[in-house]
C-alpha positions as CSV (number, residue, x, y, z in Angstrom):
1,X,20.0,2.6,10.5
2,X,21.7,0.7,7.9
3,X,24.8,2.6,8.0
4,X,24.8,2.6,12.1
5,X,24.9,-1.3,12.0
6,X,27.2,-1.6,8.9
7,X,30.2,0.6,10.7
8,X,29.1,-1.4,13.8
9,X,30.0,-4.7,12.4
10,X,33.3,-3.6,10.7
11,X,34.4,-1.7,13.8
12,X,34.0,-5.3,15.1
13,X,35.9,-7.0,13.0
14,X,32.8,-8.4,10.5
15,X,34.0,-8.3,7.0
16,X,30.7,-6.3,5.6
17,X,29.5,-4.6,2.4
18,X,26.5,-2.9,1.3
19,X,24.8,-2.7,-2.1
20,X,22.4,0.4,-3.1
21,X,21.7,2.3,-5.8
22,X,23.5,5.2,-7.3
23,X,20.6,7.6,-6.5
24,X,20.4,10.0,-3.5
25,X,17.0,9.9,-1.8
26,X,16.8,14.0,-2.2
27,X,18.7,13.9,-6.3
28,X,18.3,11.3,-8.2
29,X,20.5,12.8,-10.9
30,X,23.7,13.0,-8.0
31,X,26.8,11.1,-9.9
32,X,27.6,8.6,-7.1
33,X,30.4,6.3,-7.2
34,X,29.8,3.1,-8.2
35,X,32.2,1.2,-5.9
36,X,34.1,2.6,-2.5
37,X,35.1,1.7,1.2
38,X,33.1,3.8,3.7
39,X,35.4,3.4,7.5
40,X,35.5,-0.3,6.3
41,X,32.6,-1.4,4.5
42,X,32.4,-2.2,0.6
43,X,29.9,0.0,-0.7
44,X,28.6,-1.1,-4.3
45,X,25.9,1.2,-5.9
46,X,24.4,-0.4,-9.0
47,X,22.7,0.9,-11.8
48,X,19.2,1.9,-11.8
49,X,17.3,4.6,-13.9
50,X,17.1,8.1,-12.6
51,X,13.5,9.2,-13.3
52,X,13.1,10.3,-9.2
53,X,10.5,9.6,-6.4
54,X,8.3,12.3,-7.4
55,X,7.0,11.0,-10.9
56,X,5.2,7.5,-9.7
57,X,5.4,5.6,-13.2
58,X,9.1,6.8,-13.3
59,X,9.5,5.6,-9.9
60,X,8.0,1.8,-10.9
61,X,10.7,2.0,-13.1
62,X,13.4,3.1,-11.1
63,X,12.7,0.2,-8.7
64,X,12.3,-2.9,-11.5
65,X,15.6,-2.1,-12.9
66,X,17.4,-1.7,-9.0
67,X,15.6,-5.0,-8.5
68,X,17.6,-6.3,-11.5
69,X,20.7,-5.2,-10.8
70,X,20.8,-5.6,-7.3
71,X,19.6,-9.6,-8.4
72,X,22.7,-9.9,-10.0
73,X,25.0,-8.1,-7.2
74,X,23.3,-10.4,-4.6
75,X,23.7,-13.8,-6.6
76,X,27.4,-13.1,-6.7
77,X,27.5,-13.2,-3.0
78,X,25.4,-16.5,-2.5
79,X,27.1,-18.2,0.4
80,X,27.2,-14.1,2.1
81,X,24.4,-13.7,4.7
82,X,22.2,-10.6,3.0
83,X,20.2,-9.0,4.8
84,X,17.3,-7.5,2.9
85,X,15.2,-4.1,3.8
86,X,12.0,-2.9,2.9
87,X,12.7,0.0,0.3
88,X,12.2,-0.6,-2.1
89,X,9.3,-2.6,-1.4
90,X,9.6,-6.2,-1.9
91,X,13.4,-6.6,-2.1
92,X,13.0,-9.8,0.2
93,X,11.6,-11.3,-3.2
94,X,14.4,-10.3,-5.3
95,X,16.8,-11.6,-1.8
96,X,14.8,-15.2,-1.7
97,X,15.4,-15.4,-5.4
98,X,19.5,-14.4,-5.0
99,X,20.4,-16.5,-2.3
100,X,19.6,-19.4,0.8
101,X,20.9,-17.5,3.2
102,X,18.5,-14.1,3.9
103,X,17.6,-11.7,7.1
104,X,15.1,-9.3,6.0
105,X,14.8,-6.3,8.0
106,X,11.3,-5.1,8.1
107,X,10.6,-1.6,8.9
108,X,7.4,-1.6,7.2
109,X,4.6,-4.4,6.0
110,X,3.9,-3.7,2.6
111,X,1.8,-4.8,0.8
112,X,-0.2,-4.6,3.9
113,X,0.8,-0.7,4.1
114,X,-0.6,-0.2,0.6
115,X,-3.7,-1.7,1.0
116,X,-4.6,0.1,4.2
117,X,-4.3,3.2,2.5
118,X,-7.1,2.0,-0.1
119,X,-4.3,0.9,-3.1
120,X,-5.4,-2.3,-4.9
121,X,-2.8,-4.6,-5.2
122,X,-3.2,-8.2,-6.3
123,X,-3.0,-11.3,-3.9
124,X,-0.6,-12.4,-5.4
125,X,1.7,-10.3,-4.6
126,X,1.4,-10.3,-0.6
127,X,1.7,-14.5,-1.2
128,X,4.9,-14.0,-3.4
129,X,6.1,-11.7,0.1
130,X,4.8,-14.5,2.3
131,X,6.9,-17.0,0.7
132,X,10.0,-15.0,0.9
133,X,9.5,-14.2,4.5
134,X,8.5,-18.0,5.2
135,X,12.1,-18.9,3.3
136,X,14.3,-16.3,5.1
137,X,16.5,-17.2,8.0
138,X,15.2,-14.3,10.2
139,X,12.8,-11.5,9.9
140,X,13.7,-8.9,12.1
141,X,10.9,-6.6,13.1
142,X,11.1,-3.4,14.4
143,X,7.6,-3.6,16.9
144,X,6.4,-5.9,19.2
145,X,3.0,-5.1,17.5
146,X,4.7,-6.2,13.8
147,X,4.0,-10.0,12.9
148,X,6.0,-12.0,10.8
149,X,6.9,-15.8,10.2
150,X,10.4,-16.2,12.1
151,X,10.0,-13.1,13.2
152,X,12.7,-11.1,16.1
153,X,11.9,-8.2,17.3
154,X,15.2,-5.4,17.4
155,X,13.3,-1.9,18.1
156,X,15.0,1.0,15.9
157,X,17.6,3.6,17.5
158,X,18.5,6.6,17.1
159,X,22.1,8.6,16.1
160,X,24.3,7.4,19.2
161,X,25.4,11.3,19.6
162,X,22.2,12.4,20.1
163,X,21.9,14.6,23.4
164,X,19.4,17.4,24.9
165,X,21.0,20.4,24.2
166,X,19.9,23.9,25.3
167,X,18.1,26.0,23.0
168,X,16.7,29.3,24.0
169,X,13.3,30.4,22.3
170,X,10.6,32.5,22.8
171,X,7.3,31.3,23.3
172,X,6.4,27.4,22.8
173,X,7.6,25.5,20.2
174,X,6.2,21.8,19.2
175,X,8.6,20.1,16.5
176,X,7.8,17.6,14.2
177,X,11.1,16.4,12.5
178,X,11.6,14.1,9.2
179,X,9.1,12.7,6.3
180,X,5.5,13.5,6.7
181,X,4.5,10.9,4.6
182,X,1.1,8.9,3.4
183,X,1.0,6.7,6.9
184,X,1.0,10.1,9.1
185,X,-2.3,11.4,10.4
186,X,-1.3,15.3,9.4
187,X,-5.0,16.5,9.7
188,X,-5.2,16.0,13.3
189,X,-1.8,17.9,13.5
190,X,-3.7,21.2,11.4
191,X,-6.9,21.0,13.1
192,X,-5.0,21.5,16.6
193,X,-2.6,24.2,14.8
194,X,-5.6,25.9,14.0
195,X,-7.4,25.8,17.0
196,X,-4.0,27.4,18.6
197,X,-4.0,30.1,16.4
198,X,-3.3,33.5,18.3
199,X,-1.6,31.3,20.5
200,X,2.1,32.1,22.4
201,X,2.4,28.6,20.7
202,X,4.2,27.4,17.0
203,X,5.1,24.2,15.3
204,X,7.8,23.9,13.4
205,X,7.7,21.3,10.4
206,X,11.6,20.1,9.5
207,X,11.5,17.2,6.7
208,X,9.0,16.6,3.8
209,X,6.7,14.2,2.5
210,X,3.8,13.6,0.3
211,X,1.4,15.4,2.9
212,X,3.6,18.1,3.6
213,X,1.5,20.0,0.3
214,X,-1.9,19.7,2.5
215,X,0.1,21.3,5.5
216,X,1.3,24.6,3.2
217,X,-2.4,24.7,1.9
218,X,-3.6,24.8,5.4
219,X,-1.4,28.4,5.4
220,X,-1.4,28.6,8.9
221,X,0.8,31.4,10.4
222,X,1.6,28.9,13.4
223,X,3.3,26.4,11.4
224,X,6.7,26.8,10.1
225,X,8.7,24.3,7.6
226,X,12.3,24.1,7.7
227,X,14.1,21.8,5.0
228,X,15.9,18.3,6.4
229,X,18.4,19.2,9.1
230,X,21.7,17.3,8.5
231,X,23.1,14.8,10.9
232,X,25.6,16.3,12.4
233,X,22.8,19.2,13.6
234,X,20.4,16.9,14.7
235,X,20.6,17.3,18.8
236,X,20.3,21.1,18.1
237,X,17.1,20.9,15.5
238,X,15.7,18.3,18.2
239,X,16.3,20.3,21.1
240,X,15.3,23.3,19.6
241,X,11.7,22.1,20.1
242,X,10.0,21.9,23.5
243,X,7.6,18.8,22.4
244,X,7.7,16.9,19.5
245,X,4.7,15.7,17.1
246,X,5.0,11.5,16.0
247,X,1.7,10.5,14.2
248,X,0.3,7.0,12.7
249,X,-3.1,6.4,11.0
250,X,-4.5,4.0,13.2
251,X,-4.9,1.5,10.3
252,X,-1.2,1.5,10.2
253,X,-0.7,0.4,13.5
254,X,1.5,-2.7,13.4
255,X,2.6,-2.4,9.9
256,X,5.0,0.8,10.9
257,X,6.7,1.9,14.1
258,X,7.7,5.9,13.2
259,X,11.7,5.7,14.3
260,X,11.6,9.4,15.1
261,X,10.1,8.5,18.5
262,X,13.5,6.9,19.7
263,X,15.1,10.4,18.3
264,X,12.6,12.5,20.7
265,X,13.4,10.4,23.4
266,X,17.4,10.4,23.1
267,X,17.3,14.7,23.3
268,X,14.8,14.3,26.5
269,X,12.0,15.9,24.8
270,X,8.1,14.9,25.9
271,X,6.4,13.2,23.0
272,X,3.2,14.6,21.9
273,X,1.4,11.1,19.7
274,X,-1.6,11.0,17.8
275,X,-2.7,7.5,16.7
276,X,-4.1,5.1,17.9
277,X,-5.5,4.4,21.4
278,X,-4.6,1.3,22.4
279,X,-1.1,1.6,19.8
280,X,2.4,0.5,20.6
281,X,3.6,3.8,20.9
282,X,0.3,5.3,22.0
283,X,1.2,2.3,25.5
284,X,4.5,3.4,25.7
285,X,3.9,7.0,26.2
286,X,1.4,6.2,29.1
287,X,2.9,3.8,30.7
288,X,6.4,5.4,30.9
289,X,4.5,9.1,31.2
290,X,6.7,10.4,28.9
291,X,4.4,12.7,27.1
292,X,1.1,12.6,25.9
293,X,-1.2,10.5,23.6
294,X,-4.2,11.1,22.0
295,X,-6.6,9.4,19.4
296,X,-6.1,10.4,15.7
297,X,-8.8,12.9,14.7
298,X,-8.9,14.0,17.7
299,X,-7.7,17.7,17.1
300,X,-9.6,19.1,20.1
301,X,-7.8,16.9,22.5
302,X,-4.5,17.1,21.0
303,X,-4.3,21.3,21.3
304,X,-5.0,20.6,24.5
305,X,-2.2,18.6,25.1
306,X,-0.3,21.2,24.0
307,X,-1.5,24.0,26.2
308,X,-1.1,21.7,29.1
309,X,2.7,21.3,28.0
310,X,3.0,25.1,27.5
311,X,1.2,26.2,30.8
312,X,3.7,23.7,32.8
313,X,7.1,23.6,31.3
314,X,8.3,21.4,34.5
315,X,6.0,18.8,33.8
316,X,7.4,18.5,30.2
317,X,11.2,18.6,31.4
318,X,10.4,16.1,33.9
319,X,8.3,13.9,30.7
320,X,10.9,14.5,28.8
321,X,13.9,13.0,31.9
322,X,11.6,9.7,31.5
323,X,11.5,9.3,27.9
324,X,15.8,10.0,28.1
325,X,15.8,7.5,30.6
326,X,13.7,5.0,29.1
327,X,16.1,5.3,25.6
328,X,18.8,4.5,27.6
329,X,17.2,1.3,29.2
330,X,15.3,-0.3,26.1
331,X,16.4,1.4,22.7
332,X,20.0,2.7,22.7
333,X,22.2,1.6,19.8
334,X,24.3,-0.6,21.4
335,X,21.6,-3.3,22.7
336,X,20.1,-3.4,19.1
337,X,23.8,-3.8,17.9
338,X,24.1,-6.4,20.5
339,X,20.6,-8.2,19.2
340,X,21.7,-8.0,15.6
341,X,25.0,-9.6,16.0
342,X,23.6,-12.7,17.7
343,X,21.1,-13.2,14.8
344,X,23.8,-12.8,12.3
345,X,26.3,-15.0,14.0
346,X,23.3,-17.8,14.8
């Protein structure tokens, strides 16, 4: 996302630069540069230890000394418009405390997040966000279900190359594509898998995540994982499925909008959501018939879902025509390209 709307902005002219860390999200030993110019944007990558997502003290770490550096990167751009994200958490803190003129770009509520998954985490620490957010210029959110002080809603996208492309398979295949983290509801997902078993049927996990251990536990032989597909693959690893998983824990709802949704929908494949009933995505699926939505936990209903998909391919090409169609209307690139310009330029 961040690199679709940085090459945006150049492209357009916008004098733009990006500061990050050194580490990769998959290595955290990789030896990045520390400055370069990616198709016109300034890329500085700061200094941060290297301990790696994996090891959660190591992590705390990792981010408090980001947080310092990137402090002293942003303070050098004081009269630049930053526009602050969400990982690591709290950077709209460090961004308030850097300079007067922030957008912070909120794809998640934490600590909100944290605390629906049964983490303690002091008061203080949502007021210290509160204050941030209150002192921002804009807080763009990425649901209409997401609240925030100042807040403008600019829904996700996904890879403007994205297409449907034809993939020949045997049998039916469900996909579920990218992290499979703490916010997803993955038991639902094995309790249907199982109940398919024996089934002309198979899932196929490509991503990770910190739930991704209970799936190979579960050792079904209907589930498949397949390791991150890179971009340039992505309309063939998306197509390659007939119907595609998106989850949310219903305590999540409105804290988190899962992007891949705008992914399924670009490659005209039905969505198949598990979450809550009366959700943002969980509407949108109805409403626009462009797959199928049931309530988290409910394992029965969702392999039924399924079978209804499998027994009726029409009805799933013609889901998935709508969900193409609707992309186009409400969340292609360019009208949250267009949306983000005017709140930069305001």
């Amino acid at each position: 996302m961040v690199s679709d709307l940085a090459f945006h902005l150049a492209s357009r002219g916008w004098e733009v630069g990006v500061i990050t860390s050194r580490q990769r999200y998959d290595d955290p030993s990789a030896a990045l540069a520390r400055r370069e110019v990616v198709r016109g944007v300034e890329v500085q990558r700061v200094w941060s230890t290297t301990f790696g997502r994996h090891f959660l003290p190591g992590r705390a770490v990792d981010y408090a000394t980001f947080y310092l550096s990137a402090l002293f990167a942003m303070m050098r751009e004081r009269e630049t418009t930053i526009v602050a994200m969400t990982d690591p958490p709290m950077m709209s803190v460090v961004a308030a405390l850097a300079s007067k003129r922030v957008v912070n770009w909120l794809q998640d509520l934490f600590p909100d997040v944290a605390v629906a998954l049964g983490m303690r985490v002091p008061r203080v620490v949502r007021r210290i966000r509160d204050w941030s957010l209150r002192k921002a210029k804009a807080n763009v959110v990425i649901g209409e279900s997401m609240r925030a002080p100042k807040a403008v809603v600019i829904h996700n996208w996904a890879d403007a190359a994205l297409h449907p492309v034809d993939v020949e398979h045997h049998g039916f295949v469900i996909g579920y594509s990218g992290n499979l983290g703490r916010v997803h509801d993955v038991a639902t997902i094995i309790g249907a898998m199982n109940r398919l078993r024996g089934e002309n049927i198979q899932l196929v996990i490509t991503g990770g995540g910190a739930k991704m251990d209970e799936v190979r536990a579960a050792n079904l032989p209907n589930i498949r994982i397949e390791p991150y597909a890179p971009r340039e693959r992505l309309s063939e690893s998306l197509s390659a499925a007939d119907a595609h998983l998106v989850t949310l824990l219903p305590a999540i709802e409105g804290m988190v909008v899962p992007s891949k949704f705008y992914g399924i929908l670009a490659v005209a494949r039905p969505v198949l959501y598990a979450g809550a009933r009366d959700g943002e995505l969980a509407r949108l699926v109805r409403e626009h018939d462009c797959g199928i939505a049931v309530e988290s936990g409910d394992a029965d209903g969702l392999a039924a879902a399924i079978r209804a998909l499998a027994a009726d391919r029409e009805r799933a090409r013609a889901m998935g025509r709508r969900g193409r169609a609707l992309y186009e209307e409400r969340f292609a690139p360019e009208i949250a390209f267009a949306a983000w310009e005017k709140v930069l330029g305001a």
